[in-house]
N, C-alpha and C positions, 0 to 999 in steps of 0.2 A: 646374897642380900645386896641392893643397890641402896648406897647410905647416901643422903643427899648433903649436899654441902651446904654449911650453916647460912643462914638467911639472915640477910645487912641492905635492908631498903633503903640505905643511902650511904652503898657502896660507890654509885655514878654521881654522886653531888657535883664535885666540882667537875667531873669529867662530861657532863651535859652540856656543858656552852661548848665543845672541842667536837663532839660527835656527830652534830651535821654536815660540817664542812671536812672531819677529817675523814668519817666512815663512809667505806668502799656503798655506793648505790645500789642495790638493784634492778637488774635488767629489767625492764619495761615488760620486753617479749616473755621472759622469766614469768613473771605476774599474770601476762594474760595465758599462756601455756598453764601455770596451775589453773586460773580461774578456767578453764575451757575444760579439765580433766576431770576438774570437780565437779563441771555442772552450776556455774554459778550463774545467778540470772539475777533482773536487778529487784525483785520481791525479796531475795536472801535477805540475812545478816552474817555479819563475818566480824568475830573477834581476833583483836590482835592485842595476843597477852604478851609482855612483858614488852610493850611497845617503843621504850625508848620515845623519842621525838617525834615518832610515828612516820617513816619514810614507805611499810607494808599498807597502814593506815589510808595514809595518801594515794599510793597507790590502786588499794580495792575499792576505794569509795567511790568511778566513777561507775565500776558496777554491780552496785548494790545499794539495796535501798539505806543500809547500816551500817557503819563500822561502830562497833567497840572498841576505846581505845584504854588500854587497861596495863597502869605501870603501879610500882609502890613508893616511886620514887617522885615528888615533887616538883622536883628540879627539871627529870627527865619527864612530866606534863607538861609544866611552864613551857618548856622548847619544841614538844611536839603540838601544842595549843598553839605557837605563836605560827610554829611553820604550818600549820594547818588552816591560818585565817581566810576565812571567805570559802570555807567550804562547808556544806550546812549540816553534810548528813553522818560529821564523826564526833562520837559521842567520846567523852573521855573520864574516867573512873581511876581515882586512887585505889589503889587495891593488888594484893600479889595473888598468882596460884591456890594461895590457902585460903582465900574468901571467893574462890571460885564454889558456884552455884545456884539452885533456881531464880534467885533472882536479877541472876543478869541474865536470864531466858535462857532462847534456842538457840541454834546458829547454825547452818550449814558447814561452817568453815571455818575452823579454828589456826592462827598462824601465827608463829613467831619466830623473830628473826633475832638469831646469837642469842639465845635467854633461856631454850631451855634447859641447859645445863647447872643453869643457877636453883632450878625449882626442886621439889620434889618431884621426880618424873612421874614413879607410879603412883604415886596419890593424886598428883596430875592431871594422867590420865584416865584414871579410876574416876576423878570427878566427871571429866571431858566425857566419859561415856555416858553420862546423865545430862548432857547440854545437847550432844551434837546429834541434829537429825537424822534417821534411817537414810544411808548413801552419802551422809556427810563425810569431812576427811578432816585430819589434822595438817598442816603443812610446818618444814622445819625447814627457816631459811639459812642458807651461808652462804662465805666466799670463801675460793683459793689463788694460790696465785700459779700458775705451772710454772716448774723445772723452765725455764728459756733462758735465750741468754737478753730480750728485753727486761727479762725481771731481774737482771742481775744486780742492780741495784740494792734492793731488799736485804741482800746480805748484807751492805754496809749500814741501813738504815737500822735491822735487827741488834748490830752489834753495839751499836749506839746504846737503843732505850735498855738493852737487855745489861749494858752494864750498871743503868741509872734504875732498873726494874728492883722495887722493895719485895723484902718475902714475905709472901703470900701462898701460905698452908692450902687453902682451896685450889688456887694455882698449881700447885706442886700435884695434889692430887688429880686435877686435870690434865694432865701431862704424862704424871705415870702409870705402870703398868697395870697396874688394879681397877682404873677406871674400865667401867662399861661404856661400851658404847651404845650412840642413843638407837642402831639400830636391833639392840639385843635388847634393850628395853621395850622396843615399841613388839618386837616378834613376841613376849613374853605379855602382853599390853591387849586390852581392847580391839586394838586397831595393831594386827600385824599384818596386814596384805600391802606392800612398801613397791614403790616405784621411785624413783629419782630423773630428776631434769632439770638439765644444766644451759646455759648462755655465756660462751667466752667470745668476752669481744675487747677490742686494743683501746686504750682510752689514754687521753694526758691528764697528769695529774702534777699539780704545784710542787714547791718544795711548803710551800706555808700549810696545803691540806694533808702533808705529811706528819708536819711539826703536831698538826692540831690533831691526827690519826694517832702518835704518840700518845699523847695529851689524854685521846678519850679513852686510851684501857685503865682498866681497873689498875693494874698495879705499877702504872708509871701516869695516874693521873694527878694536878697539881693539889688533893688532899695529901696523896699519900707521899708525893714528893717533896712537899714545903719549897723550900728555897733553891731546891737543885733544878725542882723543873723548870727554873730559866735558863738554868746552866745546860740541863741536858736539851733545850729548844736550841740555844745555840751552837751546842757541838753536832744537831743533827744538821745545820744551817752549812754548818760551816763544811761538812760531810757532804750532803747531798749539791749544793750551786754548782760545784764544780763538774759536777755531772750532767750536768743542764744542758740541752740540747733546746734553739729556741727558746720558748714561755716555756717550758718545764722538762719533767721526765715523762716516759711511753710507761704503762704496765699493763699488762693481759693479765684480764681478773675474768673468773669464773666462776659467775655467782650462780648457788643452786638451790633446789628443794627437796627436803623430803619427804615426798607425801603416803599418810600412813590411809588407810579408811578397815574398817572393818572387815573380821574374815568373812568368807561369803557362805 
């Protein structure tokens, strides 16, 4: 049984002003590589559930005639609304996973980036299979960082928020052993015919988009940390400058997808 982990629409509250500037991007090429695999053309629409600020959002809207932008979270609309101004054709809906249905239509292309983990997967997807068009696909975005020694960094940066990190039961369960992966959910799913594609490429990154990369996770954002999260802003400051090479630190990030579509 995959038990999904309790649902708190405003577990990102205060961690929404930190996650544009702290969270890692995705690759551009990333985007149009899923759109091209999918078949996306600009008659589609394309939801992007549990959208965050909407960076997927932004991304698929030059092509298609839709985006759906679809969080439960308030705080994380305000910041995907703001960063989306002047673009006409993303639509944005309070709403989680569990008010997925006909009324928010069709979609060729359903995507979310770091969120599915939060949802009920199989019920999910069990909706998702009543939205998405014949040839449609699911797409599940992320990043990693590789083993190098550019990234070596990371382990000090880690050791930092993880000692300022509160406990967090969901967390723990995402972490340990008993968790499913979301590729055994999706083979068991609607949609298990799974391909993955990936874009590693070298970027610089601040020490301040760090602080504020802190900042945005759920269990060292400044709700859950009150008064320490200045304290732990400044002992990652004082951790990472000295590391600084030029304007910042290098890290090779590999952001990917995973796209699910129907067996055939």
């Amino acid at each position: 049984m995959v038990k999904p982990l309790p649902f708190d629409p405003h577990r990102f509250r205060s961690a929404a002003a930190h996650y544009e500037q702290g969270r890692v991007a995705y690759a551009p090429a990333l985007i149009l590589r899923v759109a091209q695999v999918c078949g996306v053309r600009k008659h589609h629409r394309v939801l992007d559930l549990g959208c965050g600020p909407g960076p997927l959002a932004r991304g698929f809207a030059p092509l298609v005639e839709e985006v759906l932008a679809m969080d439960p979270s308030p705080d994380m609309l305000a910041a995907a609304r703001s960063a989306a101004e002047g673009i006409p054709n993303i639509r944005f809906m309070q709403g989680s996973s569990y008010d997925l249905g006909a009324a928010q239509g069709r979609f060729l292309l359903v995507v979310m980036g770091r969120s599915f983990h939060w949802m009920d997967r199989v019920d999910t997807l069990r909706r998702l299979d009543g939205m998405i068009e014949p040839g449609g696909a699911v797409a599940l975005f992320h990043d990693r960082w590789p083993d190098i020694p550019e990234n070596a960094w990371r382990a000090r940066w880690q050791e930092v928020r993880r000692r300022y990190e509160a406990d967090d039961a969901s967390q723990a369960r995402v972490r340990g052993p008993n968790w499913v992966r979301h590729e055994a959910v999706l083979l068991d799913s609607p949609f298990p015919r799974l391909e993955q594609f990936s874009v590693i490429e070298r970027r610089a990154v601040t020490v301040d988009a760090l602080v504020a990369r802190a900042l945005s996770m759920s269990t060292t954002s400044p709700d859950r940390l009150g008064p320490r999260a200045e304290e732990m802003a400044a002992e990652l400051r004082t951790t990472l400058v000295p590391l600084e090479t030029g304007r910042g630190l290098t890290e090779v990030v590999e952001t990917s997808a995973l796209v699910a579509w129907r067996g055939r």
